[in-house]
C-alpha positions as CSV (number, residue, x, y, z in Angstrom):
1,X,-6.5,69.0,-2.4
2,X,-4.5,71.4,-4.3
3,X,-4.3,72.1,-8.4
4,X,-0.9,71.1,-9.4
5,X,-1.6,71.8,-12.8
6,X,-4.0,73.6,-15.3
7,X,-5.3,70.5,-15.9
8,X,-6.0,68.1,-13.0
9,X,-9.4,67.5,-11.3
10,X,-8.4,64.9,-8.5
11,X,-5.6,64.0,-6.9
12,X,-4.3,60.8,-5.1
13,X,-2.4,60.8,-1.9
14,X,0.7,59.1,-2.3
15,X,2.4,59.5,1.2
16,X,2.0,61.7,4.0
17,X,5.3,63.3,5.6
18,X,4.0,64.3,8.6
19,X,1.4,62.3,11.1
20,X,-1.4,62.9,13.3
21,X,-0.6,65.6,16.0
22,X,2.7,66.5,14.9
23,X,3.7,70.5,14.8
24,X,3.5,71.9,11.7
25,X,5.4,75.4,10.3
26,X,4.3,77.3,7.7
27,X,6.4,76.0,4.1
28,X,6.7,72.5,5.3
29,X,5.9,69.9,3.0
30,X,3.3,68.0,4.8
31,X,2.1,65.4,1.6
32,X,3.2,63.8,-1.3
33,X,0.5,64.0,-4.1
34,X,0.1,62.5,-7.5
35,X,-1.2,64.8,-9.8
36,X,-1.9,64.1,-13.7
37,X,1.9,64.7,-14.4
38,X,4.3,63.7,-11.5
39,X,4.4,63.4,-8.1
40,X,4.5,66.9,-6.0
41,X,5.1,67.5,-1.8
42,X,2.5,69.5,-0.9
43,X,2.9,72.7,2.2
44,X,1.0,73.8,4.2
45,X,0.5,78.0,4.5
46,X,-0.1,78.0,8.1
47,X,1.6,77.3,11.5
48,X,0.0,75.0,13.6
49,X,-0.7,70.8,13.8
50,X,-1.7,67.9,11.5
51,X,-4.6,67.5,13.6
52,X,-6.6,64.9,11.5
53,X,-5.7,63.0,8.5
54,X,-9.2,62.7,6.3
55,X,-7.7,60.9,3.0
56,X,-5.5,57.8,3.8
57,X,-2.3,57.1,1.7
58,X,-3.7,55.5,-1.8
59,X,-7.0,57.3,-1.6
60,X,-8.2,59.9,-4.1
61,X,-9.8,63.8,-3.4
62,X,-11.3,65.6,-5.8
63,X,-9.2,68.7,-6.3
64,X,-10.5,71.6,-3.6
65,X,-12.0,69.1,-1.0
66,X,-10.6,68.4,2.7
67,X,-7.7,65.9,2.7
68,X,-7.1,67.0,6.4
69,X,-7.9,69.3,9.5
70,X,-5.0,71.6,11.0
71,X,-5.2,73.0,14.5
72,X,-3.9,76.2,15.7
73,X,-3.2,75.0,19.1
74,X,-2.4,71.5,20.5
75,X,-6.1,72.1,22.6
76,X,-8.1,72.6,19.4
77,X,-6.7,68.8,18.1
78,X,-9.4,66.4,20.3
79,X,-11.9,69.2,18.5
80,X,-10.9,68.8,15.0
81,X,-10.4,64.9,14.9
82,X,-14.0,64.5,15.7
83,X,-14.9,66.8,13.0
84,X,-13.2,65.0,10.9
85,X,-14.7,61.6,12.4
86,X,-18.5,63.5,11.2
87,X,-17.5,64.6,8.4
88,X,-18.0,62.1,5.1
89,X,-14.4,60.8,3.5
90,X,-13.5,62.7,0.7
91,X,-11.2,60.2,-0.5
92,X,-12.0,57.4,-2.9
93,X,-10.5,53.9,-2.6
94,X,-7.3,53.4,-3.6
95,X,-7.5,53.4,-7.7
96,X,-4.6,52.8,-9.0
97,X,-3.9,49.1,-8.8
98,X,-7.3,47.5,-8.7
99,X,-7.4,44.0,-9.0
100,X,-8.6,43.4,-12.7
101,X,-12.0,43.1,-13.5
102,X,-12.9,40.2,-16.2
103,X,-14.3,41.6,-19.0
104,X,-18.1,39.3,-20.1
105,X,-17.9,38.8,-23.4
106,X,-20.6,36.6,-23.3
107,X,-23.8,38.7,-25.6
108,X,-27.2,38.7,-23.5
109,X,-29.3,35.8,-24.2
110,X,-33.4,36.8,-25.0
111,X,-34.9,33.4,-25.7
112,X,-37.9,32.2,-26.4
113,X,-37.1,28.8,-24.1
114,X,-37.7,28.8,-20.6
115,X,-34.1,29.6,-19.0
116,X,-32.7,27.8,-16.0
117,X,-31.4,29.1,-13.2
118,X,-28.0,28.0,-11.2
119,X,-26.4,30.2,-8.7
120,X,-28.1,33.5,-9.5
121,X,-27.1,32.6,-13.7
122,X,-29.2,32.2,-16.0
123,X,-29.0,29.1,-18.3
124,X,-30.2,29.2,-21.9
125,X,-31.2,25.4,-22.8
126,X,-33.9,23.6,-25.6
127,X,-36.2,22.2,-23.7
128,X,-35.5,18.7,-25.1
129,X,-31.7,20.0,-23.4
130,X,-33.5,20.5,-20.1
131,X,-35.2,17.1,-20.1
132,X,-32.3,14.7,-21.2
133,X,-29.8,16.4,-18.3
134,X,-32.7,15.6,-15.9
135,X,-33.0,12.2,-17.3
136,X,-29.3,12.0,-17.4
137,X,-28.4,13.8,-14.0
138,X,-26.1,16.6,-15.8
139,X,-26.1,19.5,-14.0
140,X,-26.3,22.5,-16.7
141,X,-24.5,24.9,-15.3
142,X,-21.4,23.3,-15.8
143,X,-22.3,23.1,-20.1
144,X,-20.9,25.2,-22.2
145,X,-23.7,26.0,-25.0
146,X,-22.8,25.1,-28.3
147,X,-26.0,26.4,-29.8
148,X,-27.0,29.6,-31.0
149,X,-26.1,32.2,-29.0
150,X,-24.6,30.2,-26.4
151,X,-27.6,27.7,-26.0
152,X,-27.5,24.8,-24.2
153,X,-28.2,21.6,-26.9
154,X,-29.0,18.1,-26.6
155,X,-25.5,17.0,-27.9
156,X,-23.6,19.0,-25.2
157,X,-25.6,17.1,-22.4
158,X,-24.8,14.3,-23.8
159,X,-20.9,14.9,-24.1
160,X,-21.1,16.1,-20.5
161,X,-22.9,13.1,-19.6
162,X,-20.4,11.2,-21.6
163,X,-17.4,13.0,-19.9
164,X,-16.6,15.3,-22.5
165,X,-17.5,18.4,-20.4
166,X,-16.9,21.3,-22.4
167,X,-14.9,24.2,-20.6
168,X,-15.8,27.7,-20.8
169,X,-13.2,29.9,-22.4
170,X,-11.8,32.4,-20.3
171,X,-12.8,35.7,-20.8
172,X,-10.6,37.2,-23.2
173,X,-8.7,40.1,-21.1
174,X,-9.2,42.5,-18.3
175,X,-10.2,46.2,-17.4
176,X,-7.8,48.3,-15.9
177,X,-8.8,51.8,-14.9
178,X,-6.6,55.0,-16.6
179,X,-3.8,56.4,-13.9
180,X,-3.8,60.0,-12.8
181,X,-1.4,60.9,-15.6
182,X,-3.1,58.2,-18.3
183,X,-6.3,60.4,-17.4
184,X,-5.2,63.3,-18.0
185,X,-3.2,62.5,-21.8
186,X,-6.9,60.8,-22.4
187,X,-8.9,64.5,-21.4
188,X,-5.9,66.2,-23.2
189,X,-6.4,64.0,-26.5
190,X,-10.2,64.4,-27.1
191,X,-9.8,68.0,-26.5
192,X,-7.5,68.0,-29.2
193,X,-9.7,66.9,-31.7
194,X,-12.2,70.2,-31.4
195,X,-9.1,72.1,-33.2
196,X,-9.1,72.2,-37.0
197,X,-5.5,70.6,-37.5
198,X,-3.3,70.0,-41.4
199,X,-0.7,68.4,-41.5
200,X,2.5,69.1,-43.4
201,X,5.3,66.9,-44.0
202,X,9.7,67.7,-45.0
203,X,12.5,65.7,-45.8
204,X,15.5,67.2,-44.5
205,X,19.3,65.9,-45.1
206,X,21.0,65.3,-41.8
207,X,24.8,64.3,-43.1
208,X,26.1,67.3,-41.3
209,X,23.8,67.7,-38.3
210,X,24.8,63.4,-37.7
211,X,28.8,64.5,-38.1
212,X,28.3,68.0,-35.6
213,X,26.4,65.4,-33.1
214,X,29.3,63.2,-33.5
215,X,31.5,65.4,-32.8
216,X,30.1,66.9,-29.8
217,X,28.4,63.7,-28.1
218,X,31.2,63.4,-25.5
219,X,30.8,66.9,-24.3
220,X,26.6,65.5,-22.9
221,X,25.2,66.4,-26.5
222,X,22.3,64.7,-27.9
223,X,20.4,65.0,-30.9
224,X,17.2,65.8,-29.0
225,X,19.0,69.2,-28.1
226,X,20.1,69.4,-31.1
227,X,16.9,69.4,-33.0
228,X,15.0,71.3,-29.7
229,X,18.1,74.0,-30.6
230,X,17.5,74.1,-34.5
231,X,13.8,74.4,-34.1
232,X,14.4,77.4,-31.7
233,X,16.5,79.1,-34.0
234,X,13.7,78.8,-36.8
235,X,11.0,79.9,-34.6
236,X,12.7,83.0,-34.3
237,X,12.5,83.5,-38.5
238,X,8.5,82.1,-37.8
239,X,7.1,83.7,-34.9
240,X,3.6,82.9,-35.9
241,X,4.4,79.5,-35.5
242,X,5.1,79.8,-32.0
243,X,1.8,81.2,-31.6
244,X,-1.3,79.5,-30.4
245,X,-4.9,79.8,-30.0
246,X,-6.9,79.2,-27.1
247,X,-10.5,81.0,-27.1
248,X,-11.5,80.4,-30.7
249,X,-11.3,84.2,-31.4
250,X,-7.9,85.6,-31.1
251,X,-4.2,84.4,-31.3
252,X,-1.1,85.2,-29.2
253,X,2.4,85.7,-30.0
254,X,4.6,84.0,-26.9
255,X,7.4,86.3,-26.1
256,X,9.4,83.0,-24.8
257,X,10.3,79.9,-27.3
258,X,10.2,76.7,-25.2
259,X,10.3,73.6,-26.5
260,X,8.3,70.9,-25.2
261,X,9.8,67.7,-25.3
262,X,7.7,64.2,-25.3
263,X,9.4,61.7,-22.9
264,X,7.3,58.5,-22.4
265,X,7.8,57.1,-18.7
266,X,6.3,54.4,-17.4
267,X,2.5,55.0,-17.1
268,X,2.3,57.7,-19.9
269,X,3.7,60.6,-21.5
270,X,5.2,64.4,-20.2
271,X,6.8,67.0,-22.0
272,X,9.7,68.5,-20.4
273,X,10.2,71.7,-21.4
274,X,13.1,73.5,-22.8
275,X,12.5,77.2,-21.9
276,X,13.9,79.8,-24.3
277,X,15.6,77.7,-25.7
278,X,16.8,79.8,-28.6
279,X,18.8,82.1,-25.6
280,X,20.5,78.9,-24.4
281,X,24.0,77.9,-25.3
282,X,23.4,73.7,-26.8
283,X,25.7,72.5,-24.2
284,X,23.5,74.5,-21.2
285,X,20.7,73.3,-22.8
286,X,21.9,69.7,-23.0
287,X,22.7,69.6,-19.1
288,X,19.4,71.0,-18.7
289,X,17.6,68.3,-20.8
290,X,19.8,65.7,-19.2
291,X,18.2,67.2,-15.7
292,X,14.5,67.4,-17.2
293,X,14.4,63.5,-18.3
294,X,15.7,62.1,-15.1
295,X,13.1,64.4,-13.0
296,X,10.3,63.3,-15.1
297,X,11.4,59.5,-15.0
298,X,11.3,60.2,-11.3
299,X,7.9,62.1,-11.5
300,X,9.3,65.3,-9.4
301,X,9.2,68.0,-12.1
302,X,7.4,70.9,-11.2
303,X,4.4,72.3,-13.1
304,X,6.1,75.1,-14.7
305,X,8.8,72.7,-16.2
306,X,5.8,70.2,-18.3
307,X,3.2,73.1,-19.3
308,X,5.0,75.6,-20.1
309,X,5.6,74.7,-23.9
310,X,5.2,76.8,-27.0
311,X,6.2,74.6,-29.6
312,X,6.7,70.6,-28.9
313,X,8.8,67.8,-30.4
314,X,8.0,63.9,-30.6
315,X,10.7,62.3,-31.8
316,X,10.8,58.5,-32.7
317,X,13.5,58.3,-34.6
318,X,15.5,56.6,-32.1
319,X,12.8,53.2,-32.8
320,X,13.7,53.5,-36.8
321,X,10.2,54.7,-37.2
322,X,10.6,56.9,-40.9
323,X,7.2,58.8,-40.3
324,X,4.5,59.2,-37.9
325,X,1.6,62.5,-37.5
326,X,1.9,64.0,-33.9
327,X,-1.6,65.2,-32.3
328,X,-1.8,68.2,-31.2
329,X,-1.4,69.5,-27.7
330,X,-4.3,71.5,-26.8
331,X,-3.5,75.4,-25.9
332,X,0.0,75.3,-28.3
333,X,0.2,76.3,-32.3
334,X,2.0,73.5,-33.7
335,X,3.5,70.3,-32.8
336,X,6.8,68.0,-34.8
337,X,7.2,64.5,-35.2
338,X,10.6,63.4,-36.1
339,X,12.0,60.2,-37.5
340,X,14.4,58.4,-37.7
341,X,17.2,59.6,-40.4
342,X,18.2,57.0,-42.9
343,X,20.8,56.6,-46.4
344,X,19.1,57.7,-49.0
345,X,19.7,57.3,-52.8
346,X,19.4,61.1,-54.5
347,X,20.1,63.2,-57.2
348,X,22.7,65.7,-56.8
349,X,23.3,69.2,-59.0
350,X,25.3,68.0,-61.3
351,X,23.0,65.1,-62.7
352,X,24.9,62.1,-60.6
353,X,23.1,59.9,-57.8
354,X,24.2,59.9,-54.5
355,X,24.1,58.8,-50.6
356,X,22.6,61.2,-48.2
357,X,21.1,60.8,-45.1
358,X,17.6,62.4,-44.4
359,X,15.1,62.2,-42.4
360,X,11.2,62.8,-42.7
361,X,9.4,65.3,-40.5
362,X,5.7,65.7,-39.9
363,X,4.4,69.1,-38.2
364,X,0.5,69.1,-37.1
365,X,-0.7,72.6,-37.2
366,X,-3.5,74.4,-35.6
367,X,-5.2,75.7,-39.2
368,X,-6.9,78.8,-37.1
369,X,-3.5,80.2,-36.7
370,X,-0.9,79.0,-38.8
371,X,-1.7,78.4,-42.9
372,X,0.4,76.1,-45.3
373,X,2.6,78.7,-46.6
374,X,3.4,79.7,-43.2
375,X,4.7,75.8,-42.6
376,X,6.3,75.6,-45.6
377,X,8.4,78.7,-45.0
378,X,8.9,77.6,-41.6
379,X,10.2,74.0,-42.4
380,X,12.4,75.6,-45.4
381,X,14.0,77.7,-42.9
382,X,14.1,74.1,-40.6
383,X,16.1,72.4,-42.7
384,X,18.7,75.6,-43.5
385,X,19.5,75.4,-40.3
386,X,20.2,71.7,-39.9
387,X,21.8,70.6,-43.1
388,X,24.1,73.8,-42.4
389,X,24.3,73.1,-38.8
390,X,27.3,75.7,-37.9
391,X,24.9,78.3,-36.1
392,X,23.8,75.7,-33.2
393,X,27.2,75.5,-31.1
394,X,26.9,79.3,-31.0
């Protein structure tokens, strides 16, 4: 099982392209595999034949063990499946669609009475309880306990002798284990939280970035490029902002400014990435965006197009949400949350009140790296650029 990314430990096998005994040449995609982030083919680096298949379609490897055995020659194929029938499975059932295990919400019961026992359950019941379902033929494992802690009483053997059975309520949901890709935004999240983050919030007028998106919108346009463009430009102005810190004792400065997008897709989250994205023409970079989202939806981007980001953008402005705090990916300097841009009642220059539309922005900041002042500047510079938008069709 390959690493498809920096961050994935196990991979499941989602197809394989080629069968048992069938001729193999070196580059030729052999396996579809679902890593943490999309779905990948797989090559082999050798010529030769599938000789065994170790890890059925749907099972899971860990990454670096056996998933199957290649032969170089169609004599050495009898040998290698019955390694492969010795060998222990490396793959795990299939995880990804278990059936859904009830969740007990029912406490465990120490009590002083002596319990019953039906079917392998235990049945918490007064002794008085006990003696009037004998007496009354009630068999207590169909009562639901209305005392204490789910203790069988005297009155409920009597409503179940009665008729009045009591029901038990169904548990109240189910467990569903994390996808490969849910896993890995879960890891990616709690390392997140060993980096000292501040947050700094801007509100920025958008009457003339809304007009220039207007305008342009039929030419395949959008305001995510729009804003992936502006924040480009003022990384340029910032550079430490496009920094980031990843041993705890020194910083880099990335020579590239890419802008990692977040997309959500069924079954999670991936950031597309914009790469030098303050080199790109908007309407290149909005054909390549348009490209990015439809690969992702489809889980086919490569590695190099989701973890590649400098500087990342989570926009939720398209939901009407006015604010939100972004967390931060690990391994990048700063991440922006964007929302939505509304009419605004303000003050202009000359003492009058006015309409504008503006929107609020949010950057999370790794504080190792990047102070306040350096945010500030940076966000000034931020909303230049976009409430003077004439620099981004350039």
């Amino acid at each position: 099982m390959p690493a498809l990314s920096s961050t994935m430990t196990e991979g499941k096998i989602v197809s394989w392209i080629k069968s048992e005994g069938d001729k193999l040449s070196k580059g030729e995609s052999v396996v579809v595999v679902e890593s943490d982030k999309a779905d990948m083919d797989v090559e082999t680096f050798y010529d030769g034949y599938l000789a065994a298949i170790m890890v059925e379609e749907g099972g899971v490897a860990s990454v670096g063990s056996a998933i199957a055995l290649l032969a170089e020659t169609e004599d050495e194929i009898t040998l290698a499946k019955s390694q492969a029938s010795s060998s222990p499975s490396s793959s795990a059932p299939a995880s990804s669609a278990p059936p859904p295990k009830p969740v007990n919400s029912a406490p465990s019961v120490i009590s002083a009475a002596h319990p019953a026992s039906v079917g392998g359950r235990r049945i918490v019941a007064t002794p008085y309880a006990k003696k009037l379902a004998k007496d009354l033929k009630v068999d207590l494992g169909s009562v639901a306990g209305t005392g204490p802690m789910g203790r069988v009483v005297a009155k409920d053997v009597e409503a179940a002798a009665s008729g009045a059975i009591t029901v038990p309520a169904a548990p109240p949901g189910s467990v569903v284990p994390f996808s490969a890709m849910q896993g890995a935004v879960s890891r990616n999240m709690l390392e997140s939280l060993s980096v000292p983050t501040f947050r700094v919030g801007y509100t920025i007028t958008t009457d003339a970035l809304d007009e220039l998106c207007k305008k342009i919108k039929s030419k395949g346009v959008t305001m995510t490029t729009l804003l992936a463009k502006a924040t480009a430009i003022a990384l340029t102005k910032h550079p430490v902002i496009n920094s980031s810190c990843r041993d705890g004792r020194s910083f880099t400065y990335n020579s590239s400014i890419n802008i990692a997008v977040a997309v959500a897709i069924d079954g999670g989250l991936i950031t597309p990435v914009l790469q030098d994205a303050d080199k790109v023409d908007i309407y290149s970079l909005s054909r390549k965006w348009k490209e990015l989202v439809e690969r992702a939806r489809a889980k086919q981007l490569q590695p190099q197009e989701y973890n590649s980001g400098t500087f990342t953008l989570s926009n939720l402005g398209m939901f009407g949400v006015d604010r939100f705090d972004a967390i931060l990916p690990p391994g990048t300097g700063a991440i922006m949350a964007v929302g939505a841009s509304h009419p605004t009642l303000v003050a202009t220059k000359d003492g009058r009140i006015g309409v504008k539309s503006q929107m609020q922005v949010n950057v999370t900041a790794d504080h190792r790296v990047i102070y306040g002042a350096d945010l500030a500047s940076f966000l000034q510079t931020l909303a230049k650029i976009i409430e003077d938008p004439k620099d981004l069709t350039f």
